[in-house]
N, C-alpha and C positions, 0 to 999 in steps of 0.2 A: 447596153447592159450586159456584162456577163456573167454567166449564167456557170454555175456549180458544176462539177463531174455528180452524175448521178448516183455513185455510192457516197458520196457526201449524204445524201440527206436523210430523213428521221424514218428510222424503223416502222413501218405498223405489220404487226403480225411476222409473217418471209418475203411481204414485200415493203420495197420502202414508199413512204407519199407521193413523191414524183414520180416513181412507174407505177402506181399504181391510178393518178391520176394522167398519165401521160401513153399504158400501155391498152392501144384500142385494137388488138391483133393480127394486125397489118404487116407486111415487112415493110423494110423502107423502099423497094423497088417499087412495091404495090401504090404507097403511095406516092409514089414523083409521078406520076403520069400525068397527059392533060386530064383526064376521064376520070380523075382519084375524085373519091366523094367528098365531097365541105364536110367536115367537120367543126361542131361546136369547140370553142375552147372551153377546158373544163373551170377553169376560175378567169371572171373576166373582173377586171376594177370599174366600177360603175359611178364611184366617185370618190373623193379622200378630203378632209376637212378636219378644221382644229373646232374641237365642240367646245372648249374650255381653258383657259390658258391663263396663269399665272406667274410672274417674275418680283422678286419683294427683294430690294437690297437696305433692311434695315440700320445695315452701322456705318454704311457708307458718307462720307470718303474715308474716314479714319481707319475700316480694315482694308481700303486699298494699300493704307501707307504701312498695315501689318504684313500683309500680303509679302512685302517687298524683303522681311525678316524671316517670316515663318510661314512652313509648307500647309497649304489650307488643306482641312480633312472633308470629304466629299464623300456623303453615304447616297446611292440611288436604290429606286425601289423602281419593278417593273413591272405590272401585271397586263393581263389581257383580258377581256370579257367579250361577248357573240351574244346577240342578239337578234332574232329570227323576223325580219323587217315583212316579207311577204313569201307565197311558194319560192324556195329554190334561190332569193334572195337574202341575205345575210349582212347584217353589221356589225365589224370585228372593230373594240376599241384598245388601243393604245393608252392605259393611265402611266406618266412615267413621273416620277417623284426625286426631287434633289434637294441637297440640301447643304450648302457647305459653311465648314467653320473655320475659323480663324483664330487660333488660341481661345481666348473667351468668348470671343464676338462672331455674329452668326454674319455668315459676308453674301449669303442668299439664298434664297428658299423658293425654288420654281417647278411649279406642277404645270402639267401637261395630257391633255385627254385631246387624241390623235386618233381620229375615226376614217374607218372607209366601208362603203358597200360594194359589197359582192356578189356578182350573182353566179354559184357554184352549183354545176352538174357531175356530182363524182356516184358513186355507188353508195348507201346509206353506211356501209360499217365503215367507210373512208371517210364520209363528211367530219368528224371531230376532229381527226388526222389535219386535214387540209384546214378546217377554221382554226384551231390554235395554233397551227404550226406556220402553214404555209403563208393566210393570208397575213400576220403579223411581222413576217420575213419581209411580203411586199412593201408593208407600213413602213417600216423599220428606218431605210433610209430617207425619209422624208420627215419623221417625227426628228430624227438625229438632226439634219440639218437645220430644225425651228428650234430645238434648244441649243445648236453653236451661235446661230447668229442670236440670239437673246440673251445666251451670259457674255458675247462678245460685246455689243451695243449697251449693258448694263454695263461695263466696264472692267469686265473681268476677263481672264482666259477662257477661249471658246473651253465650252465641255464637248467635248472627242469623246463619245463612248464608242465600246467596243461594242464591236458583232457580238450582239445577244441567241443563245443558245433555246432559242423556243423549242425544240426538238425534248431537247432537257427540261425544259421546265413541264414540256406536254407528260414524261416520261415519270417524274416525280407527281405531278400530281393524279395519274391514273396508279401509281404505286400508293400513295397516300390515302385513294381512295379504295383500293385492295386490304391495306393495313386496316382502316378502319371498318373490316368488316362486309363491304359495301361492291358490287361490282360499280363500272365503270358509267356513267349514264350514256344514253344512249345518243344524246343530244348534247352540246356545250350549258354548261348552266347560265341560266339569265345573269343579267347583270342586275345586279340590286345598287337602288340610289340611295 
């Protein structure tokens, strides 16, 4: 896996996420030695599974044969939601939403709720930091890869999305909740069914 230059990643406060859950005061000489102390990793993936999964190609085959004329319009929706599973344990969900059209004819409609637990040891004012941002970054490319191969195998062009911007969406909605009045909760909010 390769892994970001560290000013790559999302701001919290004057430090960003990854040094903030990556910086434990050590140099790096300190720790190469044999005698260096174990450390915890601070987010570890404890498990990753699809809670919910839907694929609908209702005008099929006829907007395949549209397809072949006209550039199909594809809206996605991404959100995230955390849920507090036990101490120090955490389930961060992936809902991703599509939906494509074909001139008049809808050429499919596939929802996706893409879950993992985590069990995350970061400092309390970092934990919202690291549950929106980071563990959805880890999600990320494995939610991608069940919806290529599903509008692939539905008979469409895989859906390719692009590297999603959690950093941003984290950044907006603690703005959003600034505007309205409101500091930032101190906790990610539950996920409401």
């Amino acid at each position: 896996m390769n892994k970001k230059p560290q000013n790559d990643k999302a701001k919290v406060g004057d430090k960003t996420a990854q040094a903030a859950v990556a910086d434990s005061g050590a140099s790096d000489s300190q720790k190469m030695g044999p005698e260096a102390p174990q450390t915890e990793n601070p987010i570890t993936i404890r498990a990753q599974y699809i809670k919910d999964f839907s694929f609908e190609a209702p005008s099929a085959p006829g907007v395949l044969l549209d397809m072949q004329k006209t550039q199909p319009d594809i809206s996605i929706n991404i959100d995230v939601k955390v849920e507090s599973a036990e101490e120090s344990k955490f389930e961060v969900i992936l809902q991703i939403k599509a939906k494509c059209i074909v001139g008049e004819k809808v050429g499919f409609i596939l929802e996706l709720v893409y879950g993992g637990l985590f069990d995350i040891k970061v400092p309390a004012e970092h934990m919202q930091a690291v549950l929106l941002i980071e563990c959805p970054r880890l999600l990320f490319p494995f939610a991608r890869n069940v919806l290529a191969n599903a509008t692939r195998d539905g008979g469409f062009p895989p859906l390719m999305l692009d590297p999603v911007d959690f950093a941003g969406m984290f950044r907006n909605q603690m703005e959003a909740a600034q505007k309205n009045g409101g500091e930032a909760p101190d906790k990610p909010a539950p996920k409401v069914n």
